[in-house]
N, C-alpha and C positions, 0 to 999 in steps of 0.2 A: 707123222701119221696120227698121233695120240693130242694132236694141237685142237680139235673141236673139242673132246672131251673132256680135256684140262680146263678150256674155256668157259665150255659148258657146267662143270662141276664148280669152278669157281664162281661165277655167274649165281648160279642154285644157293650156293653156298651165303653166298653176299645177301641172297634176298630173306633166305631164313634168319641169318643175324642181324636181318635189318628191323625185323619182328619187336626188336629188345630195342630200339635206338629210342632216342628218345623225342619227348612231344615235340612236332615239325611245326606248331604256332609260330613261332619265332622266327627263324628262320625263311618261312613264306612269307612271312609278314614283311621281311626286309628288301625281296627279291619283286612280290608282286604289289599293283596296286589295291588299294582296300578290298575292292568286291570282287577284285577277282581271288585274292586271297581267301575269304569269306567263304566263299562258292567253294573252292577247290579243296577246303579245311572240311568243308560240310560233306563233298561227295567222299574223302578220305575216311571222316565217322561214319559216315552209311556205308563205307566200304567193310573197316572193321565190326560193325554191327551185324554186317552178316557174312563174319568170318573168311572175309577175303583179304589176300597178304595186300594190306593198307600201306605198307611202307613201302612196295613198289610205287604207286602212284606219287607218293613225297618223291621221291627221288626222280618219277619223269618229270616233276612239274620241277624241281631244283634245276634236272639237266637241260631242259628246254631252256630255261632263263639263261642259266650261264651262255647257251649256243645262240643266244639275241633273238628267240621268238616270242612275238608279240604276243603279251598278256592273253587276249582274245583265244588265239591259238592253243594257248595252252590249257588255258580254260574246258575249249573244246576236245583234247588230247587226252586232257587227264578222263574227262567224261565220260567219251569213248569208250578209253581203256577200260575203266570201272567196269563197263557195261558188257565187255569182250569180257572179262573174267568171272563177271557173275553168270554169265550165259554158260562159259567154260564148264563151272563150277557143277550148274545145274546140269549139261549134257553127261558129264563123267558120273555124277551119283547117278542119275538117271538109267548108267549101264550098268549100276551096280556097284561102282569102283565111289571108294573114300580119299579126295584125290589130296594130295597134300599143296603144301604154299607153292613148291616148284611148279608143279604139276597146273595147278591153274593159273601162275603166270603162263609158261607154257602153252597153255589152251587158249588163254585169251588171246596169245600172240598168236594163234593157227587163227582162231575167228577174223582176228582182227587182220587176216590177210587174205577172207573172203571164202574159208573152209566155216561149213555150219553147224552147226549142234549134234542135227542126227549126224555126221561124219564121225565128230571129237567121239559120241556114245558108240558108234560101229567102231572105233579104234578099240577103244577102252573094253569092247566087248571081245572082241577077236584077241587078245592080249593074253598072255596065260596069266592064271588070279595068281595076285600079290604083284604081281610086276609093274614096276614104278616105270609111269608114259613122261615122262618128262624130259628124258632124252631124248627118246623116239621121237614125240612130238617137235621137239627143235631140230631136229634130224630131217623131219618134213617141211618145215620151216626155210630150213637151210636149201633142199633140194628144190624149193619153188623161186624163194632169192635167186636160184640159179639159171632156171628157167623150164624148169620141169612142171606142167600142169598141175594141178592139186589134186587131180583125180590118180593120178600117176604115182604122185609123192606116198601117198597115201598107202596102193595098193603095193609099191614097192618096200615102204616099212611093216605093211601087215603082215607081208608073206614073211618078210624075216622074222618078225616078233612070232609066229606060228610055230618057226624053225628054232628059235627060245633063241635067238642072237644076241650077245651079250651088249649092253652099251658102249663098249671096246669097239665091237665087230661091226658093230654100226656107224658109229663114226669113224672108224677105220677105214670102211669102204666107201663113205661118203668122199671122204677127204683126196683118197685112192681114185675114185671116178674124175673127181675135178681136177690132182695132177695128170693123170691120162689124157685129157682134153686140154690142157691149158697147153697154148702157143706160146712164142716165145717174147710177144709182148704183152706175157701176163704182169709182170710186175712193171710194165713201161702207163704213162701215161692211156686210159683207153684200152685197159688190159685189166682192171680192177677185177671185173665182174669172176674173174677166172679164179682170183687167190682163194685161201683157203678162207671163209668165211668166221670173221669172227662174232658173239653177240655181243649186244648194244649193253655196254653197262647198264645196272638193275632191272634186264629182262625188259622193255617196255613192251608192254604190251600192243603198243599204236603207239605210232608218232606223227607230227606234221611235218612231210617234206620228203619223204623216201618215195623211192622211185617205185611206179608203179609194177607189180608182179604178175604171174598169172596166177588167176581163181581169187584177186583183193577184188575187195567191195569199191565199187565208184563214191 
């Protein structure tokens, strides 16, 4: 029952100490070709320049390579994402909320699956103040992976954040709805979609190649 939000915590966890890691030059340098290394080093410093966790992007463009997608792709991944987190960024001040590194990974990965601005800022407003969305936010995440609308996802975590649900109680009951529903060839071949969903190593915020959901952007 406590398996999302272990996930989740460590996930968070991974992207705040990845804050300290050190300079990703090198390393790109050896995985991609020149300009697209170039590129993806330059949207990284525009990343950190305006105070976006930078080190998430190094590590999607690391994991894309390792997974054998083509430079090009990741180029455009990384870029994406950048753009999903800075939009994050802005929707969540916008309501108010000072959103920390989790938190707009988090957001960028709600954008980047076709939920918009004014939504992420109605989350972050309806939220009781001081309450970290960065669960929640992947909580709705999770619930649209699943196949739940993002209009739906949405109003289903607001009313609980209303109800002050704990991040416990939230992925508790996520986890909880999807073994109630899961058949018995959840764990068979063509039974994926049913498990308990876990996230993508360092948050991506976008990737190239995942299946399309409902409320992602074409």
């Amino acid at each position: 029952m406590k398996r999302l939000l272990i996930a989740a915590t460590l996930l968070f966890s991974a992207v705040a100490s990845a804050q300290k890691a050190h300079d990703p030059s090198d390393q790109l340098r050896k995985v991609l070709p020149a300009s697209v290394a170039d590129h993806v080093l330059a949207t990284i410093a525009d990343a950190r320049a305006h105070s976006l966790p930078a080190q998430a992007l190094e590590q999607q463009a690391l994991r894309l390579s390792r997974n054998g997608t083509k430079p090009a792709m990741i180029q455009k991944s990384v870029d994406r994402s950048a753009n999903d987190m800075k939009n994050a960024k802005g929707a969540l001040e916008k309501a108010g909320h000072k959103p920390a590194s989790d938190e707009i990974v988090a957001g960028g990965a709600l954008i980047g699956r076709g939920v918009d601005g004014a939504q992420v800022s109605a989350l972050a407003k309806s939220a009781p103040s001081g309450r970290s969305l960065a669960v929640p936010m992947y909580v709705i995440g999770t619930l649209m992976d699943r196949g739940m609308e993002s209009d739906a996802a949405l109003a289903k975590v607001s009313a609980r954040l209303a109800q002050k649900a704990t991040d416990s109680q939230l992925t508790s009951e996520t986890n909880a709805t999807a073994s109630a529903h899961r058949p018995a060839t959840a764990n068979q071949a063509g039974g994926l979609a049913h498990r308990p969903v876990s996230p993508p190593v360092g948050m991506r915020p976008a990737t190239t190649g995942r299946p399309t959901t409902p409320g992602r952007r074409g």
